[in-house]
PAROLUM-237737 format. One record per residue (C-alpha): residue in three letters; x, y, z. Coordinates in steps of 0.02 Angstrom, whole numbers, padded with zeros to 5 digits, always signed. Layout:
REM PAROLUM-237737
ALAXYZ;...
***
This chain:
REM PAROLUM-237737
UNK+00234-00345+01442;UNK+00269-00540+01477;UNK+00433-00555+01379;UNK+00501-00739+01389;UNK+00672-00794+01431;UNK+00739-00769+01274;UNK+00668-00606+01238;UNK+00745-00537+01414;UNK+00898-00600+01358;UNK+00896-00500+01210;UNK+00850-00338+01297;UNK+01006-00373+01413;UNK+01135-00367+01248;UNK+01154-00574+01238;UNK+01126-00574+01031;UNK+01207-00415+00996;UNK+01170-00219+00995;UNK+01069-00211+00849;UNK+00940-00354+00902;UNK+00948-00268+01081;UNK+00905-00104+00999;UNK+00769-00191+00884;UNK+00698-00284+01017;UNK+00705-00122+01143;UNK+00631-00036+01015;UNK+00469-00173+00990;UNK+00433-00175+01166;UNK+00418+00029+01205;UNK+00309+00028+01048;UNK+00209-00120+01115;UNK+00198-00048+01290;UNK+00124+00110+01206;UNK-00006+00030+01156;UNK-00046-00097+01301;UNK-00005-00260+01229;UNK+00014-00398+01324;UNK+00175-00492+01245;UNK+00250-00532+01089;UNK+00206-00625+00956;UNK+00297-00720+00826;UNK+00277-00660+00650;UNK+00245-00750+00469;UNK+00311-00601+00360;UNK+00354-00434+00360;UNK+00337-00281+00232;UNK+00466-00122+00228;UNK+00392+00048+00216;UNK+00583+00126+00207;UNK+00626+00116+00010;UNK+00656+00280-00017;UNK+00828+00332+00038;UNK+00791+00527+00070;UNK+00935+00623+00154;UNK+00836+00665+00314;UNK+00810+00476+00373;UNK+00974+00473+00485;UNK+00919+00373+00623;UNK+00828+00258+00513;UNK+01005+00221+00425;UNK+01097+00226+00580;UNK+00988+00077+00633;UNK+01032+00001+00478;UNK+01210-00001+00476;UNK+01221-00069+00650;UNK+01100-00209+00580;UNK+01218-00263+00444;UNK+01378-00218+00542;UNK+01309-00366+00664;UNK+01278-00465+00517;UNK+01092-00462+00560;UNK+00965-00558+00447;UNK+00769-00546+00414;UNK+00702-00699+00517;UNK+00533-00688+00396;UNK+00522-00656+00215;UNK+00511-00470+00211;UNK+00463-00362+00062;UNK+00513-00197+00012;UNK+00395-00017-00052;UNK+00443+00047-00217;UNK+00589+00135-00268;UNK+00544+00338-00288;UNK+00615+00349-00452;UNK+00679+00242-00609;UNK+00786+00358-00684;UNK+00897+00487-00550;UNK+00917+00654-00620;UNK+01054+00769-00572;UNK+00912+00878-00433;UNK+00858+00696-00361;UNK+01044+00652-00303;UNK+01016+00774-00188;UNK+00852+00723-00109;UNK+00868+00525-00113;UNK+01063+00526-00079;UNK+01072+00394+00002;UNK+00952+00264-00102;UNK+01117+00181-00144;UNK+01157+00150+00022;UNK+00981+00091+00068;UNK+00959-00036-00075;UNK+01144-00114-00047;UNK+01119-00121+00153;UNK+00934-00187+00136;UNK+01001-00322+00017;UNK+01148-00376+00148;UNK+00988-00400+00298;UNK+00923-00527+00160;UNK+00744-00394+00133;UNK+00655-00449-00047;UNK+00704-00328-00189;UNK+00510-00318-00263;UNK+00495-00147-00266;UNK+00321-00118-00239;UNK+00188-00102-00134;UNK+00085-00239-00210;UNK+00180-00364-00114;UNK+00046-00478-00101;UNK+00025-00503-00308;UNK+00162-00643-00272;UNK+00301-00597-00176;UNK+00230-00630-00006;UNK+00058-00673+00021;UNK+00039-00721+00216;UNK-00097-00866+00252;UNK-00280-00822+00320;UNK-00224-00778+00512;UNK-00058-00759+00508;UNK+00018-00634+00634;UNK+00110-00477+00522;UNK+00204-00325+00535;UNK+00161-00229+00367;UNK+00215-00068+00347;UNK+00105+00049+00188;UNK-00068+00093+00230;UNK-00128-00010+00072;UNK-00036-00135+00081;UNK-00087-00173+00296;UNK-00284-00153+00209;UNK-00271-00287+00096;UNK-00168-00407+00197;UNK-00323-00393+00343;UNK-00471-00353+00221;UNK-00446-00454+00063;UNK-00320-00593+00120;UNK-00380-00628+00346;UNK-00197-00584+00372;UNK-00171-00489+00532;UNK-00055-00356+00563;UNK-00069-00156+00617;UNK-00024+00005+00530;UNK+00166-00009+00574;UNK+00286+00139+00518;UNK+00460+00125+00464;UNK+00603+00068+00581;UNK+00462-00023+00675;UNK+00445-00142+00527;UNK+00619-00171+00513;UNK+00626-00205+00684;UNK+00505-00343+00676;UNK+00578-00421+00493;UNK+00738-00443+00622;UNK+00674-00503+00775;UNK+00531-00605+00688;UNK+00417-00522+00805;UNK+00289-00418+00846;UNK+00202-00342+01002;UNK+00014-00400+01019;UNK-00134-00276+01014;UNK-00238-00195+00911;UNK-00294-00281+00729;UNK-00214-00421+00812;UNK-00341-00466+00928;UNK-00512-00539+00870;UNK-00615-00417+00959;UNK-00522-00272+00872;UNK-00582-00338+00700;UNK-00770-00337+00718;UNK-00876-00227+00625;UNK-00908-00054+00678;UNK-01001+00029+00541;UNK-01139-00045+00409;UNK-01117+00009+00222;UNK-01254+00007+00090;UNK-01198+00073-00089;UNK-01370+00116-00175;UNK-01271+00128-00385;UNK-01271+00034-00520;UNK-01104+00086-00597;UNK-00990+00065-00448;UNK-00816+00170-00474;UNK-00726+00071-00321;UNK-00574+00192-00298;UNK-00710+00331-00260;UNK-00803+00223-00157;UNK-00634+00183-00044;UNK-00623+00382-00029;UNK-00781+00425+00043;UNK-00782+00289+00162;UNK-00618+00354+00205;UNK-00668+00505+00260;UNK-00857+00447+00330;UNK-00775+00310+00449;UNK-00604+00374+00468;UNK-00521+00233+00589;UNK-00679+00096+00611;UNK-00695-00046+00539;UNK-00855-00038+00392;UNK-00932-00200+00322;UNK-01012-00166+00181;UNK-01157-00250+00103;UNK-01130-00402-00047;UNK-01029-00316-00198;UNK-00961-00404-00348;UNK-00794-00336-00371;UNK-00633-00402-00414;UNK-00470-00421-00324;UNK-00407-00277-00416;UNK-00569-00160-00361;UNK-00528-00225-00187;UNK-00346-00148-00190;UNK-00402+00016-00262;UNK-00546+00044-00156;UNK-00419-00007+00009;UNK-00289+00098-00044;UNK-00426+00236-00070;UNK-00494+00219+00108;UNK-00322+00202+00204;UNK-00271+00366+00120;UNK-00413+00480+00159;UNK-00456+00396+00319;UNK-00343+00278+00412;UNK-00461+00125+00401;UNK-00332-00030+00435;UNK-00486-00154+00393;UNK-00644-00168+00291;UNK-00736-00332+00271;UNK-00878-00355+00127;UNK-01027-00490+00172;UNK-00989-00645+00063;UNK-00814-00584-00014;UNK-00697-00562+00103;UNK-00632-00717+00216;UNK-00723-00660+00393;UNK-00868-00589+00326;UNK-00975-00745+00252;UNK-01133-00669+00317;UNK-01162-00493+00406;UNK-01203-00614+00576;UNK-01012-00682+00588;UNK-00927-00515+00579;UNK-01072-00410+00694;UNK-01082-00455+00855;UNK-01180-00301+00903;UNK-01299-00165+00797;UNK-01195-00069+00686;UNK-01130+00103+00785;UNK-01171+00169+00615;UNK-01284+00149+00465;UNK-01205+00242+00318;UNK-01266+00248+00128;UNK-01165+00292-00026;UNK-01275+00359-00177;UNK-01203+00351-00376;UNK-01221+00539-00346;UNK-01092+00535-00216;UNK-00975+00438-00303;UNK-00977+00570-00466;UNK-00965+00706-00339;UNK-00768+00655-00333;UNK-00725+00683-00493;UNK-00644+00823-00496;UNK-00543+00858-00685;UNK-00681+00992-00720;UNK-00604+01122-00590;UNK-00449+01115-00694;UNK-00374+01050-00868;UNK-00278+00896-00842;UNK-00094+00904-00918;UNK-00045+00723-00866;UNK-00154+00544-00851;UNK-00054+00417-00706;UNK-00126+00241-00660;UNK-00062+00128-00543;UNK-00058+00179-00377;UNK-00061+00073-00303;UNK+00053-00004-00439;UNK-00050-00101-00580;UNK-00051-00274-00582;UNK-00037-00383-00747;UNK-00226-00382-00765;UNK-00237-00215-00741;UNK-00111-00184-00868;UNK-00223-00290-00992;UNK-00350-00227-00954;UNK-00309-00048-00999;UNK-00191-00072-01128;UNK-00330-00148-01222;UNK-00393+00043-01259;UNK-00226+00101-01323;UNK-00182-00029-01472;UNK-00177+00044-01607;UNK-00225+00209-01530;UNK-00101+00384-01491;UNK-00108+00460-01356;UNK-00150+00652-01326;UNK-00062+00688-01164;UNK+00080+00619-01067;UNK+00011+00451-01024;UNK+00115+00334-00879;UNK+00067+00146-00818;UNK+00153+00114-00650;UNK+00170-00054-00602;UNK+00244-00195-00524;UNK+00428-00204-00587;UNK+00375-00412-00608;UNK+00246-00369-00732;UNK+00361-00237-00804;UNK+00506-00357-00831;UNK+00361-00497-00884;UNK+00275-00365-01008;UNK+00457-00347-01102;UNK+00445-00405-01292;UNK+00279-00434-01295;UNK+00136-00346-01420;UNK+00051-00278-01282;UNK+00211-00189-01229;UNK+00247-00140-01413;UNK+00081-00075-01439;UNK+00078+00035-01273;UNK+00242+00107-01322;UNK+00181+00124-01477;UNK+00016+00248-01434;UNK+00165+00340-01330;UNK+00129+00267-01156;UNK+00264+00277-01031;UNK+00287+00109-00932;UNK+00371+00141-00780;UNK+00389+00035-00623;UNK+00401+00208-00511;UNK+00325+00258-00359;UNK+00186+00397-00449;UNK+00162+00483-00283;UNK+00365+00495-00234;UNK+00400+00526-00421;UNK+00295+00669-00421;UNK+00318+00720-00252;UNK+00514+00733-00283;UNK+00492+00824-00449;UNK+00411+00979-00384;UNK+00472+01096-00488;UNK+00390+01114-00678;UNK+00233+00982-00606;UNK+00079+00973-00738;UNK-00093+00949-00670;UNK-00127+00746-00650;UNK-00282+00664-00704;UNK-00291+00493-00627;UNK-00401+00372-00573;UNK-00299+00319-00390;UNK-00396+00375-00252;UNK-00228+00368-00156;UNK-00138+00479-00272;UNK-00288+00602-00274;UNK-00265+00609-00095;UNK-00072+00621-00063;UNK-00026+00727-00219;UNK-00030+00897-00245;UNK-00106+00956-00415;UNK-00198+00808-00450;UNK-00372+00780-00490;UNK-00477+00604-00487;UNK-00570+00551-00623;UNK-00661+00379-00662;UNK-00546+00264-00751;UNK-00658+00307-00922;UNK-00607+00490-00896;UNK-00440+00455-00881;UNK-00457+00357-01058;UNK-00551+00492-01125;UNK-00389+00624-01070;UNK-00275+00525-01119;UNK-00350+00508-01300;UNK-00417+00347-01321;UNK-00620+00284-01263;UNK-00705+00178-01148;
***
């Protein structure tokens, strides 16, 4: 790689062991991949929030960060925390979350909690250079928003949110973001979550453009999250909604490797509640945003609920949903409003798990003993109607 002066000054110890280890760190994972140097980043977005027992390394990087008095050089956001309320079992799997939310704090990281980062917290510019951590939250800030950054992993993200940098390749580089694969969706109903899964799985890691949808920014995060999960698709554009896709001839600059066609048929063929009997409805994973949370509540005023019903969503629109009807309504149909990672809750709490209904193409993927269902068959579990 062509490091600059500064950078080779680094690497030889002159700010410090912790920005030398950082630093160190960037460039093997860089050379790994072939890039060419370093780039300078805009913002950064931590995968590490949940403070499991087994991450030692990852919290041996840590202490040396704040020991040196390190700070994030770029805003830098921060996953969800596992759990809102620690049980006596969970001590002993997230030890050290503690530890992880006081020592994050001290490197100056963003306490949002979520992986909807860019509702508010930190939404990057069309172009900027990123190093996002969370499969759904990379999709949206290269799909929906132009950002550019790669599928990062922990420690490498905090590495960059320190050193303000990241090495350059992949999603990156313009001629890494072109469109591999065409998409026509032949439905009228379009359930967007299911959509995200089966391209997921039919493109795996190329980039799909699909034809003209109208869809909302909200359909846009589902259906990314979706696709990231069952694939590992790190970009999708859409012809005339997303920023480098005005028509199909600005994001093709060749035929299509593939032509691929999603049917209404296909998209019903996910639902899977009938192979079991839900015990549980979850929404929000991703986490729901305000509008979401409208949106749905909307079905439960005045309404009671039949099984255990959660919202997950952005601790922001948690704290901004306190004392108001909506929030005294859902609580009063007997929906639990949680700002809690669904898929780490329910990962964690093994033991007693009920059968989940929900309508997160993500958490259908990840989440043992779950089942997907359209967002009206969620409604219809849960006891109220589309």
């Amino acid at each position: 790689m062509n490091l600059t002066a500064e950078e080779k000054g680094i690497l030889q110890g002159a700010q410090g062991k912790g920005m030398q280890l950082a630093l160190s760190t960037l460039v093997r994972y860089g050379e790994a991949f072939a890039a060419d140097r370093m780039v300078e980043i805009h913002s950064a977005h931590l995968a590490g929030s949940f403070g499991a027992f087994i991450y030692r390394t990852y919290y041996d990087a840590i202490r040396l960060m704040v020991k040196e008095g390190l700070k994030v050089k770029v805003p830098a956001t921060l996953n969800p925390r596992p759990l809102e309320k620690i049980k006596f079992l969970d001590r002993i799997m997230i030890s050290q979350q503690g530890f992880l939310e006081a020592s994050l704090a001290k490197l100056g990281v963003t306490p949002n909690y979520s992986c909807v980062c860019y509702d508010r917290e930190n939404i990057p510019p069309q172009g900027a250079m990123l190093a996002w951590a969370e499969s759904s939250a990379v999709q949206f800030a290269n799909s929906v928003l132009g950002a550019r950054t790669n599928r990062n992993s922990v420690t490498i993200d905090l590495c960059s949110a320190v050193t303000g940098k990241t090495p350059r390749f992949g999603y990156l580089l313009d001629q890494n973001r072109r469109g591999q694969v065409l998409v026509k969706v032949k439905a009228k109903k379009i359930d967007f979550p299911a959509l995200g899964f089966l391209l997921g799985k039919k493109v795996v890691n190329r980039v799909p453009v699909l034809e003209h949808l109208e869809c909302t920014r909200d359909d846009l995060k589902n259906m990314g999250a979706a696709m990231a999960a069952s694939g590992a698709v790190a970009l999708f554009h859409i012809e005339g909604v997303t920023p480098e896709a005005p028509t199909m001839k600005d994001i093709f600059d060749r035929e299509p490797d593939e032509i691929i066609t999603i049917t209404e048929e296909e998209l019903a063929s996910l639902r899977s509640f009938e192979k079991s009997k839900p015990e549980m409805v979850v929404f929000g994973c991703p986490h729901l945003t305000m509008s979401e949370v409208k949106t749905l509540g909307e079905f439960y005023r005045g309404k009671q609920v039949k099984l255990p019903t959660y919202f997950c969503m952005i601790p922001r629109v948690r704290q901004e949903l306190g004392g108001t009807d909506l929030l005294r309504d859902l609580e009063a149909a007997g929906v639990r409003v949680t700002a809690q990672c669904p898929l780490a809750a329910w990962t964690i709490r093994a033991l007693g798990r009920k059968t989940i209904l929900t309508n997160s193409g993500k958490l259908y993927y990840y989440l043992h003993k779950s089942e997907y269902g359209a967002t009206e068959d969620c409604l219809k579990f849960s006891g109220v109607s589309s």
